[in-house]
C-alpha positions, 0 to 999 in steps of 0.5 A, spaced: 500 500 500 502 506 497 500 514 499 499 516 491 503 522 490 501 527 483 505 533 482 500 539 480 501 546 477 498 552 479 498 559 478 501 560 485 506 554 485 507 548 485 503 542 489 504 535 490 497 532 492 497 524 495 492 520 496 491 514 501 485 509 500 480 513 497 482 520 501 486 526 500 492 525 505 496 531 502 495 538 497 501 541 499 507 547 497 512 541 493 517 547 495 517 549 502 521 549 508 517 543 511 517 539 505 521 533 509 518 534 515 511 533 513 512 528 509 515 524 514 509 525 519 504 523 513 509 517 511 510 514 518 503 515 520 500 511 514 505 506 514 506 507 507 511 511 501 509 515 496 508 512 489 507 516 483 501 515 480 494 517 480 487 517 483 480 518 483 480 522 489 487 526 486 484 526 479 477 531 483 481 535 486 485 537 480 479 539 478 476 542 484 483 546 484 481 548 477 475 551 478 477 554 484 482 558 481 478 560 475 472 562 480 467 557 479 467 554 485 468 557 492 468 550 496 471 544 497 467 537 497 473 531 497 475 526 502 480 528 507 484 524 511 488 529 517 495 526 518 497 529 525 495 530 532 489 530 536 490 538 536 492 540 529 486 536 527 483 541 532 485 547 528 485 544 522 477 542 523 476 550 525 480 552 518 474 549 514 469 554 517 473 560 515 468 562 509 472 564 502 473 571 502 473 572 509 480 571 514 481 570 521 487 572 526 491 567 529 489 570 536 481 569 534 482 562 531 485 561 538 481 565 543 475 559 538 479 553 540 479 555 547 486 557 547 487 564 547 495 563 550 496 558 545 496 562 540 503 559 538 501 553 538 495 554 534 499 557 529 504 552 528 499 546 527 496 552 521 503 551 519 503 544 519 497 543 515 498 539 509 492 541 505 493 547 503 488 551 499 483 545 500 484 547 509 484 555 507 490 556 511 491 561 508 485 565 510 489 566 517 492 572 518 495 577 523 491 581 528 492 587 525 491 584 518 498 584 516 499 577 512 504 573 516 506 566 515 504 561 510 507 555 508 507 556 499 510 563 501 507 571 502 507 571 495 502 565 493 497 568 500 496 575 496 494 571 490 490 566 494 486 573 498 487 577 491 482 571 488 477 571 493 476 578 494 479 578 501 485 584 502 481 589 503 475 585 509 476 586 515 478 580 519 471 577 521 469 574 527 464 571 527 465 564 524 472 563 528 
């Protein structure tokens, strides 16, 4: 048994998306400063490696990917399996509910988690995250609105804000 692994090209890089029996494992930044790491956690907890091939649920979310960058689609509908930590599935849960078009600081996000003083952690479990754009963490930002942080680059979360008209709203509430 494999993790099946297709790499991905979008207008804000490049992804590498896995699947593992029938769920997305894996949509994330082929090039970035965790790569390793994250692959380690997702291959040791599955028991498996990663194989080259594609999937059905890799062939659909190619195409939601798709219809999300054309904006035709502002949800996604796929089956995901959550490789990490009791808390970063927390966090990660949570991300799912931050609408498109809208985003969140880190210290609301928190203060929803019920963890205002570990703003830190929560923040390192949204680094975590090896769904990108599929678990909108990119929709987190700073408390004073300032992009900070995000795996695929600075670069890659202004395009991704720019495309769904999130720059310019001030950070909401009232779903973290």
């Amino acid at each position: 048994m494999s993790i099946i692994i297709k790499y991905h090209h979008t207008p804000v890089g490049e992804l590498i998306i896995g699947s593992h029996l029938n769920q997305l494992c894996l949509c994330d930044w082929r090039y970035r400063t965790m790569r390793a790491k994250i692959d380690k956690r997702i291959q040791t907890a599955l028991g498996c490696t990663y194989a080259t091939g594609d999937s059905a649920v890799i062939h659909n979310t190619v195409l939601q990917l798709e219809q999300y960058f054309a904006r035709q689609r502002k949800q996604f509908e796929l089956p995901l399996h959550f490789v990490g930590t009791d808390f970063q599935q927390k966090v990660w849960h949570q991300l799912i509910k931050i609408p498109y078009g809208h985003t969140c600081s880190y210290l609301d996000l928190s203060r929803t988690l019920g963890k205002e003083k570990a703003i830190r952690a929560v923040a390192a479990a949204n680094g975590a995250n090896a769904l990108s754009i599929i678990v909108p963490c990119h929709r987190v930002i700073g408390s004073k609105g300032k992009m900070v942080g995000y795996a695929g680059g600075l670069f890659a979360k202004r395009k991704l804000l720019l495309l769904e008209n999130s720059l310019n709203i001030p950070t909401q509430l009232s779903f973290c």
